[in-house]
C-alpha positions as CSV (number, residue, x, y, z in Angstrom):
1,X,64.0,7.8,5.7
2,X,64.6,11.4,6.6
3,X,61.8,13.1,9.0
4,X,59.9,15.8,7.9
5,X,61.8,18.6,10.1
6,X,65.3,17.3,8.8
7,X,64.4,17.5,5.2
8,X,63.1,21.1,5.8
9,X,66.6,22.1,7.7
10,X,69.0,20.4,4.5
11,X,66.2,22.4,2.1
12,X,65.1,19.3,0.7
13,X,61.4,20.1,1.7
14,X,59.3,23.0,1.3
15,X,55.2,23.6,1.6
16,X,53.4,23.0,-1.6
17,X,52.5,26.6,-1.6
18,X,50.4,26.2,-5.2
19,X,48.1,23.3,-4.1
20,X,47.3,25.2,-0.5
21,X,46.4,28.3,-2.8
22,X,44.7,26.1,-5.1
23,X,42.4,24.9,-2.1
24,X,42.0,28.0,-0.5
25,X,40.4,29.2,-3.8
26,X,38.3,26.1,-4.1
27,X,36.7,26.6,-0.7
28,X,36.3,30.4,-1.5
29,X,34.3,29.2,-4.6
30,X,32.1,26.9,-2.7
31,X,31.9,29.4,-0.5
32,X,30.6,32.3,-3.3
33,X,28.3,29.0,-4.9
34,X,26.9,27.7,-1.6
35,X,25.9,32.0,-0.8
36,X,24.7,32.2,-4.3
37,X,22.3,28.8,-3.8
38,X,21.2,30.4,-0.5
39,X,20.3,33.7,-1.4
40,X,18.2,31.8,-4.6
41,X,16.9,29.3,-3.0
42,X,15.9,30.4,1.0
43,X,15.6,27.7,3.4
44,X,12.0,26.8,3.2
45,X,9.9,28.1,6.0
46,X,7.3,24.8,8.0
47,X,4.5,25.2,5.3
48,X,7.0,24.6,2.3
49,X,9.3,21.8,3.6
50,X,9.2,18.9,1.2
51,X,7.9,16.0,2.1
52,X,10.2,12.8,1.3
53,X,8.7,9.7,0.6
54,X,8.1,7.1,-2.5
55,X,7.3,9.4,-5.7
56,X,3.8,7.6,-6.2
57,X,4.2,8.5,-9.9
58,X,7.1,5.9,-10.0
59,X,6.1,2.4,-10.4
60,X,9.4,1.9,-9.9
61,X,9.4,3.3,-6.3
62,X,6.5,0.7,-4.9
63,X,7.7,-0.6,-2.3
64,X,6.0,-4.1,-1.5
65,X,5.4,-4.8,1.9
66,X,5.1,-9.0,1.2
67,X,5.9,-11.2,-1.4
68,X,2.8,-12.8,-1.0
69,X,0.5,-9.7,-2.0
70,X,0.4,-9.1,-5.6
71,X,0.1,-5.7,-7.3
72,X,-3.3,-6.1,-8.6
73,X,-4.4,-7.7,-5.4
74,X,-3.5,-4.4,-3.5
75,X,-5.5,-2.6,-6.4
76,X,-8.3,-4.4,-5.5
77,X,-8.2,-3.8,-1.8
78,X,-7.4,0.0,-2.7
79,X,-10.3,0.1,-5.4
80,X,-12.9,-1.5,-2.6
81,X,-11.4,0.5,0.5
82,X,-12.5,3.4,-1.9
83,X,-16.2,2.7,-1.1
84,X,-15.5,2.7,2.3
85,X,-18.6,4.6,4.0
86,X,-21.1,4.3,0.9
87,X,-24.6,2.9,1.8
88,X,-26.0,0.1,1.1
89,X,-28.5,-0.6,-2.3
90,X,-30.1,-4.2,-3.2
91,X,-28.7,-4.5,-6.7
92,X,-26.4,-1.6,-6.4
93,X,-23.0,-1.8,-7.8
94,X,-22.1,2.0,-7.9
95,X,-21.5,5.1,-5.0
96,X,-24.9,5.2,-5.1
97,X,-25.0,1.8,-3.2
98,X,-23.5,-1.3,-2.9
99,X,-25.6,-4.7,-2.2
100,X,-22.2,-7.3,-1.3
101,X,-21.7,-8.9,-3.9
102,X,-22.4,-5.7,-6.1
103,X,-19.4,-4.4,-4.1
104,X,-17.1,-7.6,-5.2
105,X,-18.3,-7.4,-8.9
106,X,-18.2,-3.9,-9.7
107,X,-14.2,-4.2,-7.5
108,X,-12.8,-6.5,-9.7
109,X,-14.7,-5.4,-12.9
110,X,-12.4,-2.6,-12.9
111,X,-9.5,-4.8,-12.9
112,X,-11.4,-6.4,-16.3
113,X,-11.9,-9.5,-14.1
114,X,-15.9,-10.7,-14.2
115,X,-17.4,-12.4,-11.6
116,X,-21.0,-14.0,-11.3
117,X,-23.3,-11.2,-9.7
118,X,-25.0,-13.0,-6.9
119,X,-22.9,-14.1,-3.8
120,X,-24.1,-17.6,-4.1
121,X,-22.5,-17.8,-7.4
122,X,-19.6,-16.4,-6.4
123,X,-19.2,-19.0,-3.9
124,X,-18.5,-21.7,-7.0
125,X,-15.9,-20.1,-9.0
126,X,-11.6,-20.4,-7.7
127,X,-10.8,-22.6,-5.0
128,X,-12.3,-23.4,-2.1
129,X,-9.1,-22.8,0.3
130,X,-9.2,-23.5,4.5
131,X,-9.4,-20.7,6.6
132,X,-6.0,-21.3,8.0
133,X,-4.6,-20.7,4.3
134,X,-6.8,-17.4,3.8
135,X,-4.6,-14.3,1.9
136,X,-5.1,-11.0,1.1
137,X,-7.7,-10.9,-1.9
138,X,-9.7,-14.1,-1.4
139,X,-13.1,-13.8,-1.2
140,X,-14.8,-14.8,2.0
141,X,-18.7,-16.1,2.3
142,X,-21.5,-16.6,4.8
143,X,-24.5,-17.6,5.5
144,X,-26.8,-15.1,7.1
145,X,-30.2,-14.7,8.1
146,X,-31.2,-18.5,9.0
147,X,-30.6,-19.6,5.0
148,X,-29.7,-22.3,4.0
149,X,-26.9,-21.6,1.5
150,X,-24.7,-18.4,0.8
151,X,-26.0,-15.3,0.6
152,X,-23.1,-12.9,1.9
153,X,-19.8,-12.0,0.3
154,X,-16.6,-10.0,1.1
155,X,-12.9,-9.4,0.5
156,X,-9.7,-10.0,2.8
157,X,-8.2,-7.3,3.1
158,X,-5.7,-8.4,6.0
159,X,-4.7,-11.8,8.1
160,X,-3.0,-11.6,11.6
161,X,-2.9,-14.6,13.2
162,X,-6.3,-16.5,13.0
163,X,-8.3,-13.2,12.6
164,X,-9.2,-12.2,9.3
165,X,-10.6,-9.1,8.0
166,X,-12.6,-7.9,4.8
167,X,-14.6,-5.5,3.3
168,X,-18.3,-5.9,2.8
169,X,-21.1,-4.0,2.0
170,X,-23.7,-5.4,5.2
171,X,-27.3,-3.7,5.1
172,X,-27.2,-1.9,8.0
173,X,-23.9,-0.1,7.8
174,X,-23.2,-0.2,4.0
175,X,-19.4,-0.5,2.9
176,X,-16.9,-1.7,6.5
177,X,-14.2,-3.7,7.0
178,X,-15.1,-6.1,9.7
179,X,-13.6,-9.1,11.8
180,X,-14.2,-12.5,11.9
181,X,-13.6,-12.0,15.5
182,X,-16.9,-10.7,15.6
183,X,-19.3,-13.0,17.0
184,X,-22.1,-12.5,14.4
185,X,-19.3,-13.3,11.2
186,X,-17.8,-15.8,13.6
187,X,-21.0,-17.9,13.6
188,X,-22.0,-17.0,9.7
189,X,-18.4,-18.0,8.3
190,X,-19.1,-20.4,5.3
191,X,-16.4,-21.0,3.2
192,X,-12.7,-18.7,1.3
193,X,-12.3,-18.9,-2.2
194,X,-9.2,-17.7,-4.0
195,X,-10.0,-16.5,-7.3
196,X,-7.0,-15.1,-8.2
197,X,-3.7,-17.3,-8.4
């Protein structure tokens, strides 16, 4: 094998002089495009930098944070969380006013999915599933006010650990998401249903 420096001595070897030009010109053209692109398009200033993120208009780009959650049960808990802050109205199943089961029927009524009306009713429909076992979506009952059967409804809308969370329409605040961590839900808890398999 002949080194580099010999090969140039005997005249064996010489610089590819065409590909060097050949590159130079390349990097002079990306040079002239990349000039071209920035005098076009100027670096946008803080108020027009682009935001990255999923392309909501995508369904393809959803990204699903757990297996377990479906896509209609996230609707639901978007579609409810939606109400968030609306008052409470015996019968109401509208902005105008939510009574708690009017909250759960008018939620999954959207989704084409019909539910008794009153809370006690719902209570008998799906399957009756243990607390330990409860998932996004199920539908969480009480009893409240010294009755004797159910008269209270909500949603989960998350599980950590053995503290669950839901939406409810409650008559003094109207539409929350509370705990049962909470002392008052704590001692009310009646029963989970799943309704949705």
């Amino acid at each position: 094998m002949t080194s580099k420096e010999v090969a140039v001595k005997k005249g064996m070897y010489t610089a590819p002089k065409n590909e060097v030009v050949t590159e130079v010109k390349t990097t002079e053209k990306r040079k002239k495009v990349q000039n071209k692109v920035l005098v076009q398009n100027p670096r946008p200033t803080n108020n027009q930098v682009k935001k990255v993120g999923v392309d909501s208009k995508n369904e393809d780009d959803i990204i699903v944070e757990n297996d377990d959650v479906s896509y209609l049960v996230k609707q639901l808990i978007n579609s409810a969380s939606d109400n968030l802050g609306v008052g409470y109205r015996g019968g109401g199943t509208t902005k105008a006013g939510f009574d708690c089961s009017g909250l759960i029927y008018s939620t999954f009524q959207k989704f084409d999915i019909t539910l008794p009306r009153s809370s006690h009713e719902m209570a008998t429909i799906g399957t009756k599933i243990d607390i330990s076992n409860a998932k996004k979506g199920d539908l969480i009952f009480f009893i409240n006010r010294g009755q004797r059967r159910i008269n209270h409804v909500g949603m989960v809308v998350e599980v950590s650990g053995d503290e669950i969370k839901f939406i409810h329409s409650s008559t003094q605040s109207g539409v929350i998401i509370s705990s049962t961590k909470e002392s008052y839900y704590n001692r009310t808890f009646a029963q989970i249903n799943r309704v949705l398999e």
